[in-house]
N, C-alpha and C positions, 0 to 999 in steps of 0.2 A: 770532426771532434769525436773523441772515441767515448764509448758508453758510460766507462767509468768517471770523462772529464763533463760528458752530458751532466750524469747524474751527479756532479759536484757543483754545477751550476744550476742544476735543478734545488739543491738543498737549499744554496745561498740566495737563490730567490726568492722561495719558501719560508727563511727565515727571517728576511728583511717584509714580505709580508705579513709575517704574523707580530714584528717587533716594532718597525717602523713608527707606527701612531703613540706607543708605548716611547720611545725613544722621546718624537718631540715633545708627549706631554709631562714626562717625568726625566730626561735626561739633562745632564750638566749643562747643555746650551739652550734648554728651554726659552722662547725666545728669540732666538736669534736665528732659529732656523738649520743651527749646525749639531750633527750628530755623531762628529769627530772629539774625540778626548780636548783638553783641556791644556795649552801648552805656555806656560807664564813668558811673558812680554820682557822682552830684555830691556835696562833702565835706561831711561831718554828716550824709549817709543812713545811718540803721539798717543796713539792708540795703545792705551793697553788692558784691550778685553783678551785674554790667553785664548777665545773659542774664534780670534782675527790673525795671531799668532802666525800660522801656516799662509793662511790666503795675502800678508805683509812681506813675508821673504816671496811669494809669486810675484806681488807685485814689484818688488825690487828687482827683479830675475826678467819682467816682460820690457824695461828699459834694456836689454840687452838683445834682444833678440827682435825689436821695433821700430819705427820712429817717427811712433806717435801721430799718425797719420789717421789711423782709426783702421787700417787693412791688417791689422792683425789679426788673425786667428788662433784662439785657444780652446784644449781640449780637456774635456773634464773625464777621466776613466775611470769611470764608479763613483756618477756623482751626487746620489743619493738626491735629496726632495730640493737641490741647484743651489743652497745657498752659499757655497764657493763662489760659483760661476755668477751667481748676483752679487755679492760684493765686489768682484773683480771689476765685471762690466760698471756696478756704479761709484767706479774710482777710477778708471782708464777707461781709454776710446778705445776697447776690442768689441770683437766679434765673439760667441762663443759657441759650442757645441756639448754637450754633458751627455755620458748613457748610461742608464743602470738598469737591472737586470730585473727590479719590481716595476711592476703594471703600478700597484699606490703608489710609488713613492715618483715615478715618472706622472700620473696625473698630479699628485702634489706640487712637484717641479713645476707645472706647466700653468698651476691656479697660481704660485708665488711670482713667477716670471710677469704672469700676466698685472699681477698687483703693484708688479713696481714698472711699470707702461717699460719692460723691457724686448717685446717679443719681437721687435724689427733686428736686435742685435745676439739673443739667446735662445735658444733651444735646448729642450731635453727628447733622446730617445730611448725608448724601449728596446731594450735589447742586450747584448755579450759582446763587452770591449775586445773580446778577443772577432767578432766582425761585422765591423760598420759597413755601413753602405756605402759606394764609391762614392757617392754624391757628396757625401763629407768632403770639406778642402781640406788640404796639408794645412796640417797645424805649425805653427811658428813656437807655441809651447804648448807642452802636453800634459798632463802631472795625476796623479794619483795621490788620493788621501786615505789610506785606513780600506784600502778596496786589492791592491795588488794580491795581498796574502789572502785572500778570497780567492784569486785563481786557480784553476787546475791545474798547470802548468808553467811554473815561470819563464821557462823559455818559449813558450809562446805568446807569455806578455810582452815580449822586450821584441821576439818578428811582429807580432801584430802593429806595436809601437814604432820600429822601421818604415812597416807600411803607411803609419798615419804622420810622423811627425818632417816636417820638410827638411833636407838637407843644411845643417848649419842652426836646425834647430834644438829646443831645450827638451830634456823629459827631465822631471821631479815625480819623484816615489817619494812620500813620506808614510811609514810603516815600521811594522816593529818585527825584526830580526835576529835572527839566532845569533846569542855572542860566542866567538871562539873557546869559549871555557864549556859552552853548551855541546858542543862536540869531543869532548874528553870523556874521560869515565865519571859517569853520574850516580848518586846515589836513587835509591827507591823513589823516596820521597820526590826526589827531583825530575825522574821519569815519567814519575806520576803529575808532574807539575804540565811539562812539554806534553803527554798524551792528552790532559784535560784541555789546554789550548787548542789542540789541533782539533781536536772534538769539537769543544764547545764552541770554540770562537770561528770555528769551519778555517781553521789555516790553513788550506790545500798548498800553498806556496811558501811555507816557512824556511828558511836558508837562511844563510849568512848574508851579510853583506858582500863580504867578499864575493861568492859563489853567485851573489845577484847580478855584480859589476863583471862576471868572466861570462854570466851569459848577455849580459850588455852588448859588451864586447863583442863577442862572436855575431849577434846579430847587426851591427854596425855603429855603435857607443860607445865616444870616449869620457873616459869620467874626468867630472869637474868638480863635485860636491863629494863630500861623504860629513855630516855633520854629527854627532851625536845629541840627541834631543832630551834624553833620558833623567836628566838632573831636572829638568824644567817640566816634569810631568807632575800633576798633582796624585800623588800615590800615599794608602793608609789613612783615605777620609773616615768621618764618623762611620758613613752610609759604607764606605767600603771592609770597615770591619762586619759593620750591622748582614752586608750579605755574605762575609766569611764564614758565618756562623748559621745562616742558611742551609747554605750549601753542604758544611760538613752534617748536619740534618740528614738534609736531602739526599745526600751518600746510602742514608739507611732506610729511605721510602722510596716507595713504586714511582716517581715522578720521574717524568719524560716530558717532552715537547719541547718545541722553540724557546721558551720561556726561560725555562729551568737553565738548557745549553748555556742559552746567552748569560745569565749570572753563574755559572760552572765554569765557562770560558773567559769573562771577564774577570772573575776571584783568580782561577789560575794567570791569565795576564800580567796581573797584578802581582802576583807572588816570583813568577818568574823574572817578571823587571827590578823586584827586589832584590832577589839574588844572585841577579846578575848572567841569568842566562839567556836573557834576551835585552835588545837595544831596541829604544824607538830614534830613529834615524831618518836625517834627511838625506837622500841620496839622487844627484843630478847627473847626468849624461849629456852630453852635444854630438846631436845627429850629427855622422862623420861627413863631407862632403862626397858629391860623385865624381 
């Protein structure tokens, strides 16, 4: 890893420890354990809390890739304090593995795991999905939530993910991407929208989709998915004008730190999914066979 992609995962470490505890106790999934956005339940889901959303198309996605035997293996890529990976396991007979890059948010993982008697079949590690330990088995699915565009490099999320995910198997990225109008000619304001993201929200990996599925490709993924998410996001709450107005504050005080970033990077988020210069998308590959 070179210095620059070190200290891009040194940041996103640093910033999920100083935000983490703040996320579960004041975030939109309070609760529930999840500290992924909010994705409204299409009509006729059983379930429909929008923070199970994501983890409901997994589970629809692991009948294909199983057969329910319980020798499934699934892989969690930036899986924050596991409660992905514990809903999964306590709705299907897998197996799972999760690793994120915070020491908290990996022991949080590992007290939740432990609360729901799931530690025979889930684990969480310490460490950078760009490299696990061989001891990990091939994954049969692999998926990322709200963690790809944290990486330093996307194309070495998608070799690292060759490396781990088994031949014939699933990856799921769900994340939010540059739209094709975002790579035209932008105005000021608009610049300024995509530099605050890339700042605030630490997107070392912002691209297209497109440009996602060519480095897919290359690395050994052919595409199955490409969903757009983006209508189904809750965007322009009270709370998210309340920190609009923060922020442009904050534009004109000395404030700095993880704090500040993360509502500067979530406000721009926000504003860029309005206008359309970025998509939140679900986007699937099948590991090509050897």
């Amino acid at each position: 890893m070179t210095r620059s992609a070190s200290a891009a995962v040194d940041d996103v470490r640093q910033y999920y420890e100083e935000n983490t505890a703040r996320f579960e106790r004041f975030g939109q999934g309070r609760g529930t354990g999840a500290i992924h956005r909010a994705v409204r339940a299409k009509r006729g889901d059983r379930d429909q809390s929008p923070f199970r959303t994501l983890e409901r198309m997994i589970l629809r996605r692991l009948t294909r890739v199983g057969s329910g035997d319980g020798k499934v293996h699934v892989l969690d890529l930036g899986c924050g304090v596991g409660a992905s990976m514990i809903y999964l396991a306590s709705h299907a007979p897998i197996s799972a593995t999760g690793v994120t890059l915070s020491g908290l948010q990996a022991a949080r993982a590992r007290e939740r795991i432990t609360e729901c008697g799931l530690t025979e079949r889930v684990r969480c590690l310490e460490g950078s999905y760009l490299e696990l330990p061989s001891s990990v088995p091939p994954a049969a699915l692999a998926f990322s939530i709200e963690a790809f565009i944290h990486g330093p490099d996307p194309a070495a999320f998608f070799e690292a993910a060759a490396r781990y995910v088994a031949p014939g198997g699933l990856l799921l990225v769900f994340d939010d991407f540059l739209s094709d109008r975002a790579a035209g000619r932008l105005t000021a304001r608009e610049a300024r929208v995509l530099r605050e993201v890339r700042e605030g929200w630490l997107a070392n990996s912002l691209v297209t989709a497109r440009h996602a599925s060519e480095l897919a490709s290359q690395a050994g993924f052919a595409l199955e998915t490409n969903e757009d998410l983006t209508s189904r996001l809750e965007l322009g709450r009270p709370r998210d004008h309340a920190i609009a107005v923060l922020v442009a504050l904050g534009r004109h005080l000395p404030l700095h730190g993880y704090r500040f970033r993360s509502l500067l990077g979530g406000n721009a988020l926000q504003g860029g999914l309005r206008a359309g210069l970025l998509e939140f998308r679900c986007l699937g590959w099948r590991r090509t066979m050897l």
